[in-house]
C-alpha atoms as an extended CHARMM CRD file, in Angstrom:
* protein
*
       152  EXT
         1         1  UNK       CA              5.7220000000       20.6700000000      -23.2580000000  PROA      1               0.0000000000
         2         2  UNK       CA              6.5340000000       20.3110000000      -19.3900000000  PROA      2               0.0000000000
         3         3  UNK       CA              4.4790000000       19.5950000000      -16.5570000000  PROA      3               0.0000000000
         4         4  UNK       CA              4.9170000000       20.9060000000      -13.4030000000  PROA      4               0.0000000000
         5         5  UNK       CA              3.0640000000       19.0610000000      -10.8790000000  PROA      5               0.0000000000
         6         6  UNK       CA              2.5800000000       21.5670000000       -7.9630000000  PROA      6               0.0000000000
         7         7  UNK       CA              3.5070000000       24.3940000000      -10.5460000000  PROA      7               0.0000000000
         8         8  UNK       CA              1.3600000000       27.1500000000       -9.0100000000  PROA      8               0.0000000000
         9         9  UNK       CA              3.1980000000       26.7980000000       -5.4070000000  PROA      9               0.0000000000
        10        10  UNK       CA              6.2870000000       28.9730000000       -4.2800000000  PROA      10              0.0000000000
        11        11  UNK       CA              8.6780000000       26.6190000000       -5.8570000000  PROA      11              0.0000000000
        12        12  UNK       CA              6.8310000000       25.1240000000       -9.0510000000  PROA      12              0.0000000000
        13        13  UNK       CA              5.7000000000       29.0230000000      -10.2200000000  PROA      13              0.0000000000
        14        14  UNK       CA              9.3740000000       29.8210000000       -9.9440000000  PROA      14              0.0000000000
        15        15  UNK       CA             10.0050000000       26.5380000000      -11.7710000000  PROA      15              0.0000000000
        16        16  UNK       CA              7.6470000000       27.2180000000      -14.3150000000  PROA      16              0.0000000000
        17        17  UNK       CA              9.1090000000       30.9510000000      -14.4850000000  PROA      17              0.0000000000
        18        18  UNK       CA             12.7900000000       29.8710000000      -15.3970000000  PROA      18              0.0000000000
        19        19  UNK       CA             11.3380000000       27.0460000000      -18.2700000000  PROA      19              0.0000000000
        20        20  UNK       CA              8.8380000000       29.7960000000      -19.4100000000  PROA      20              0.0000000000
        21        21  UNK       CA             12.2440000000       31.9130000000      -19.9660000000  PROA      21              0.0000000000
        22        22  UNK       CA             14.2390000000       29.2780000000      -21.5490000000  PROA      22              0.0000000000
        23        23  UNK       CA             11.3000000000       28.5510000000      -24.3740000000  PROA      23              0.0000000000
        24        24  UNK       CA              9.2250000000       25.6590000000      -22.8860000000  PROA      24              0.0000000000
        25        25  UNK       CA              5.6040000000       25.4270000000      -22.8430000000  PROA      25              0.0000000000
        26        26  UNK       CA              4.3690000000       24.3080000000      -19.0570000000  PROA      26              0.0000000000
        27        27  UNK       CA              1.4830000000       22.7470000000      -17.8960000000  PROA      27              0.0000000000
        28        28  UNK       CA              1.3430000000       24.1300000000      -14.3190000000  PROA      28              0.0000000000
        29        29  UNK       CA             -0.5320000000       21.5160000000      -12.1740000000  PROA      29              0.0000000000
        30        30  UNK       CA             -2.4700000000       22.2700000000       -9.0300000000  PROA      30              0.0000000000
        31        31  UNK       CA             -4.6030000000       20.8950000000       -6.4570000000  PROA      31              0.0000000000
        32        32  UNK       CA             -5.6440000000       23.4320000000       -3.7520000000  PROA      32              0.0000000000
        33        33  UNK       CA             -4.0310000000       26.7080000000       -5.4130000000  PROA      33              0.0000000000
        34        34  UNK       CA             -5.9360000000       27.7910000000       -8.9760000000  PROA      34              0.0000000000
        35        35  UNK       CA             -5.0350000000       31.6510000000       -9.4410000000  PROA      35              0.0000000000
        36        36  UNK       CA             -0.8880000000       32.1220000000      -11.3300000000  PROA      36              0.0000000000
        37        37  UNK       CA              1.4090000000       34.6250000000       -9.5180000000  PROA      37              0.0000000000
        38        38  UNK       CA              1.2870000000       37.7180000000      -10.9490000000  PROA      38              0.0000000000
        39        39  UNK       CA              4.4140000000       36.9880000000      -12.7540000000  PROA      39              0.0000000000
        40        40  UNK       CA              2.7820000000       34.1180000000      -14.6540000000  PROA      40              0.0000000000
        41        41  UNK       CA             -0.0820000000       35.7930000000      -15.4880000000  PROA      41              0.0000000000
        42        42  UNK       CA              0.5040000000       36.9410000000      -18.8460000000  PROA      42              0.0000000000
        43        43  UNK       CA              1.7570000000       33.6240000000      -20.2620000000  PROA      43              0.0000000000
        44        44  UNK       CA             -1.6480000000       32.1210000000      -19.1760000000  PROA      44              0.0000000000
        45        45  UNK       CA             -3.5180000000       30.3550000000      -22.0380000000  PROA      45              0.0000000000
        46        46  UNK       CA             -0.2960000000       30.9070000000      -24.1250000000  PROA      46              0.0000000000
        47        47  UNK       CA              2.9500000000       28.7310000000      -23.4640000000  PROA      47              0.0000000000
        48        48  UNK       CA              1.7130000000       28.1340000000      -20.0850000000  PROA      48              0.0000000000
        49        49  UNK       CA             -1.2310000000       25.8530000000      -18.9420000000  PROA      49              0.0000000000
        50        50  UNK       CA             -3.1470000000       25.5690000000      -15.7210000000  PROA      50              0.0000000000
        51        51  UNK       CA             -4.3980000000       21.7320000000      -14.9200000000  PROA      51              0.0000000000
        52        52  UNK       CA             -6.2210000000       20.4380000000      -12.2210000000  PROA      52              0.0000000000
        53        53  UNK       CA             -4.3360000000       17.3050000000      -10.6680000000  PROA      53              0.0000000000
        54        54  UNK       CA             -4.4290000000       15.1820000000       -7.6740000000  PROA      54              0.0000000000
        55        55  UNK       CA             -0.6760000000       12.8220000000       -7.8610000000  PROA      55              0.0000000000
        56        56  UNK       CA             -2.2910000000        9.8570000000       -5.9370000000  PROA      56              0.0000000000
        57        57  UNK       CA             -5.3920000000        9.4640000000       -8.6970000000  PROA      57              0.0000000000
        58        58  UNK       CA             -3.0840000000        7.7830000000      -11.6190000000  PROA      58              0.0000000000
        59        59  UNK       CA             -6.1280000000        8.0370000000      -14.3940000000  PROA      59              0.0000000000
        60        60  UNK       CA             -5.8790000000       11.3800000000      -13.7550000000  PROA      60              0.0000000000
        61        61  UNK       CA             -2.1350000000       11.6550000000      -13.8960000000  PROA      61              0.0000000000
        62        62  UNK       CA             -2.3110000000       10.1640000000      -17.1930000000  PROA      62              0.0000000000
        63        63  UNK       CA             -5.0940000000       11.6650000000      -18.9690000000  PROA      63              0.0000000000
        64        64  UNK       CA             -2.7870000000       14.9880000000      -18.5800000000  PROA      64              0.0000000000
        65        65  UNK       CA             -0.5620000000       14.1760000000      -21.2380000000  PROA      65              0.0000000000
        66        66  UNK       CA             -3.3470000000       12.4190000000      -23.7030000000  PROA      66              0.0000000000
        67        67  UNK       CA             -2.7090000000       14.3120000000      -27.1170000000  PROA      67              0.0000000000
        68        68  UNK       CA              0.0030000000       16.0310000000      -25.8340000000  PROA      68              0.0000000000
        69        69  UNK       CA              3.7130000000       16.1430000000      -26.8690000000  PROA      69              0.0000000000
        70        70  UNK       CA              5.1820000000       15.4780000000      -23.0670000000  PROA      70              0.0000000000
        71        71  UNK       CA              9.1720000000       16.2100000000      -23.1260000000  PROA      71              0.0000000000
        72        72  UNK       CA              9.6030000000       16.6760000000      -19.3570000000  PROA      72              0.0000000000
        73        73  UNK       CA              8.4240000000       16.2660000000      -15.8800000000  PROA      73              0.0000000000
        74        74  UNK       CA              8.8680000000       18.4310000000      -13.1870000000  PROA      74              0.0000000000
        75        75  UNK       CA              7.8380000000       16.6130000000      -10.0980000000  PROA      75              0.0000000000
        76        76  UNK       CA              7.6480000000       19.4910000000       -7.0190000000  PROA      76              0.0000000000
        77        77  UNK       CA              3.4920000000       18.4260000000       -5.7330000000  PROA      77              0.0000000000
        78        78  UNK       CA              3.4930000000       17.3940000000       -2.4070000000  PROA      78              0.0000000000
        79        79  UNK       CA              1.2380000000       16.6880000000        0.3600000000  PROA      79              0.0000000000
        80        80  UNK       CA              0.2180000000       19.3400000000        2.3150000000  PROA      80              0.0000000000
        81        81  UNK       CA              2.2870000000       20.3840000000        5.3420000000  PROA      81              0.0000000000
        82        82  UNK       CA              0.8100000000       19.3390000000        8.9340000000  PROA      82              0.0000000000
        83        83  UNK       CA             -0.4800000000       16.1040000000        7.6050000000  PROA      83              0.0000000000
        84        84  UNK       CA              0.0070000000       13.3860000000        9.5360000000  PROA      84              0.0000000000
        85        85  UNK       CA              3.5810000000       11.9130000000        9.0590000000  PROA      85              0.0000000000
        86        86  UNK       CA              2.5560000000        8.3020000000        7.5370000000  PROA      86              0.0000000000
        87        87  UNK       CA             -0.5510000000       10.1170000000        5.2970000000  PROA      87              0.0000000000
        88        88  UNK       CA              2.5380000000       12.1140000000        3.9800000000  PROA      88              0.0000000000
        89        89  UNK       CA              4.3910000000        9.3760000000        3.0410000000  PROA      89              0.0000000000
        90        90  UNK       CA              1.4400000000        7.3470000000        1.2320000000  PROA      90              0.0000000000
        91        91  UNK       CA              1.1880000000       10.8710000000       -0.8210000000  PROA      91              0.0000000000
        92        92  UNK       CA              3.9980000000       11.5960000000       -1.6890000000  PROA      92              0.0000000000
        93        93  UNK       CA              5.4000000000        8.4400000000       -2.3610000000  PROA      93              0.0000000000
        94        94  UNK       CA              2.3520000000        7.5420000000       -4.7680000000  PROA      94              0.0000000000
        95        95  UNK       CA              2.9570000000       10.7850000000       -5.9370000000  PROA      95              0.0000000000
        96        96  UNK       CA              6.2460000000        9.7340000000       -7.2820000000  PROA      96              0.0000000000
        97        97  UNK       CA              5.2960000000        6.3250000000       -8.2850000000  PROA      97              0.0000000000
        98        98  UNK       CA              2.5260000000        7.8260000000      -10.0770000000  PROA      98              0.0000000000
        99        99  UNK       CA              5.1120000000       10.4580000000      -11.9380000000  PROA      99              0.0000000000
       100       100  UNK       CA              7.2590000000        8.0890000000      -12.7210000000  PROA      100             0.0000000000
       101       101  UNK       CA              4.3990000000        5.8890000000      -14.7190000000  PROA      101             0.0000000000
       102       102  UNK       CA              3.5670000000        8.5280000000      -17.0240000000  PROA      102             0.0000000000
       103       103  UNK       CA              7.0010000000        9.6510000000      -17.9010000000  PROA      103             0.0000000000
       104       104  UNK       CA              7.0790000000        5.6200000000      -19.1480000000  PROA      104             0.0000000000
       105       105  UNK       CA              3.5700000000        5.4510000000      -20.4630000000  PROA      105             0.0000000000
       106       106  UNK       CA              4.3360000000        8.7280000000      -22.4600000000  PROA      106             0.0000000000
       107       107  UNK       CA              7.8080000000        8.3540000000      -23.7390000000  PROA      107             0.0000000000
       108       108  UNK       CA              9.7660000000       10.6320000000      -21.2050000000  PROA      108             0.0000000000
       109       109  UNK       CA             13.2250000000       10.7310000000      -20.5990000000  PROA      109             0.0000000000
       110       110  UNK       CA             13.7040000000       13.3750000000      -18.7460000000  PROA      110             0.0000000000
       111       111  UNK       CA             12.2020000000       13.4310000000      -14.8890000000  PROA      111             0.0000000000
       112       112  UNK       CA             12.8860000000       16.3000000000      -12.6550000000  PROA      112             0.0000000000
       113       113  UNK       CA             11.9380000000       15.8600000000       -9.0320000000  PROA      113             0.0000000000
       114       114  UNK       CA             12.7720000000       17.8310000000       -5.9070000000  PROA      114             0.0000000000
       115       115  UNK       CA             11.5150000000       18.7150000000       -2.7720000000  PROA      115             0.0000000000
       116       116  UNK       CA             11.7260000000       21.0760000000       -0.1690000000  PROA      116             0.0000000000
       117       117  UNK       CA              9.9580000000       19.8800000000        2.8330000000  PROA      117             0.0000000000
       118       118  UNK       CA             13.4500000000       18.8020000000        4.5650000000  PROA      118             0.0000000000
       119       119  UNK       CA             13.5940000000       22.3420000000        5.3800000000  PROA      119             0.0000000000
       120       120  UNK       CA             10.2410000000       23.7810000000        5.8310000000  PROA      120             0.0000000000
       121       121  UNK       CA              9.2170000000       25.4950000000        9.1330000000  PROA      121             0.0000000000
       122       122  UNK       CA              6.8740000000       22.6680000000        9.8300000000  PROA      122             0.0000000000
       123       123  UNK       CA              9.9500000000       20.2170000000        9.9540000000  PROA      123             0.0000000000
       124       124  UNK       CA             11.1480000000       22.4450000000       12.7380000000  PROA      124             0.0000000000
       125       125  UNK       CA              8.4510000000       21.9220000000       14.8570000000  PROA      125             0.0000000000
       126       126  UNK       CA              8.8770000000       18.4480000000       15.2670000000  PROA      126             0.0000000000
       127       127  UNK       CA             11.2760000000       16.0340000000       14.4350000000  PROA      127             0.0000000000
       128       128  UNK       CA             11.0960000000       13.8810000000       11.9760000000  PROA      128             0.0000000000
       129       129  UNK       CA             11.5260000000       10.1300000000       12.4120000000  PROA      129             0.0000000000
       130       130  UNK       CA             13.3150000000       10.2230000000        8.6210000000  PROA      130             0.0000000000
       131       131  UNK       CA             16.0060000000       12.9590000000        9.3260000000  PROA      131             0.0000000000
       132       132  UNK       CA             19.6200000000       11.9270000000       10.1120000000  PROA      132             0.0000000000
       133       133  UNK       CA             21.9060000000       13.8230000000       11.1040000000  PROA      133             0.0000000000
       134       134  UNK       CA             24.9320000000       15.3670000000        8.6660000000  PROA      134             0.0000000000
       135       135  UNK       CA             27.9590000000       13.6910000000        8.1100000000  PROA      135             0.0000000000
       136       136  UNK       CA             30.6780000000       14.3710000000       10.6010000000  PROA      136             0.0000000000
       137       137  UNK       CA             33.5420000000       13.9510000000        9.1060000000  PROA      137             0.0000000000
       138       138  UNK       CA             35.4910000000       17.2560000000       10.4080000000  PROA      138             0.0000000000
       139       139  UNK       CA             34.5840000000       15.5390000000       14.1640000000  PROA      139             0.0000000000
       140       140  UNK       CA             35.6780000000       12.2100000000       13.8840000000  PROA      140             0.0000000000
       141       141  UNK       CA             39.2600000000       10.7740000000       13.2990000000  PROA      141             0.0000000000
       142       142  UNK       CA             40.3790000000        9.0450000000        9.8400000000  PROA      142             0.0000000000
       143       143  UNK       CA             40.6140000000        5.9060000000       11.0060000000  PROA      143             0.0000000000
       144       144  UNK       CA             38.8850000000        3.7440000000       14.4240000000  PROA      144             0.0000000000
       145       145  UNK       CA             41.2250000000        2.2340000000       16.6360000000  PROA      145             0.0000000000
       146       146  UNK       CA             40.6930000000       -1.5270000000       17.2580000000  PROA      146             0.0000000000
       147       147  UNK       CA             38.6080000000       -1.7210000000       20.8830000000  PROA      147             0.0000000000
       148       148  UNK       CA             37.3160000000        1.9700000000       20.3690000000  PROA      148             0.0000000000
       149       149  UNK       CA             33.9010000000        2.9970000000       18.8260000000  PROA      149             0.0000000000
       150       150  UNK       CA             33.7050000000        5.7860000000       16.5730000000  PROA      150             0.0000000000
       151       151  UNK       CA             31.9960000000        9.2900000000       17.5400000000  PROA      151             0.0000000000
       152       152  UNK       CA             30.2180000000        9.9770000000       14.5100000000  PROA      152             0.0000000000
């Protein structure tokens, strides 16, 4: 069995789709969102599992895989978008933290964790103070002369 925290959002129900197809049972977590896609619908209550879950309360975290046989983690759950940039970070960085304490506390050896956010039209909007920029190698020559600074 497989949860996948934020497993009702764009991503995670697509997520859960594919390991739904390949045989796994998923426990689709979910903090704001409650109602499956209307692909997911079906497998509801069968091979796939809806679960309430907040990543920064680490009880919580861990009471999900009590009596469970835990194989994976999917980590996609994320703060939400438009929160301030340093409220993200304490979320989704606990988030992680958090993941990554129940894959020990239950065995796990296989952690999955993605995100999309680099690339979201909220990122867009305004900068962010993480981003950097992508490599330039195609601009800059092989080698830096002595007494001359590189471009990139």
């Amino acid at each position: 069995m497989s949860p996948v925290t934020g497993g009702l959002g764009f991503i995670g129900s697509h997520t859960v789709r594919a390991l739904l197809d390949l045989g796994e049972t998923c426990i689709a977590t979910t903090h704001r969102r409650t109602a499956a896609p209307v692909f997911l619908e079906e497998e509801v209550g069968r091979r796939l599992h809806r679960a309430p879950l907040d990543i920064s309360d680490q009880d919580a975290y861990l009471a999900l895989g009590r009596g469970r046989d835990i194989t994976a983690i999917v980590h996609l759950a994320a703060s939400p978008l438009g929160s301030e940039v340093f409220e993200e970070l304490r979320v989704n960085l606990t988030g992680l933290a958090h993941t990554l304490q129940a894959a020990e506390a239950w065995g796990v050896q296989r952690v999955c964790i993605a995100s999309s956010i680099g690339d979201s039209p909220a990122s867009r909007k305004r900068p962010s103070p993480w981003s950097c920029r992508p490599p330039a190698a195609n601009r800059c020559s092989s080698s830096v002369r002595p007494g001359r600074q590189s471009r990139c």
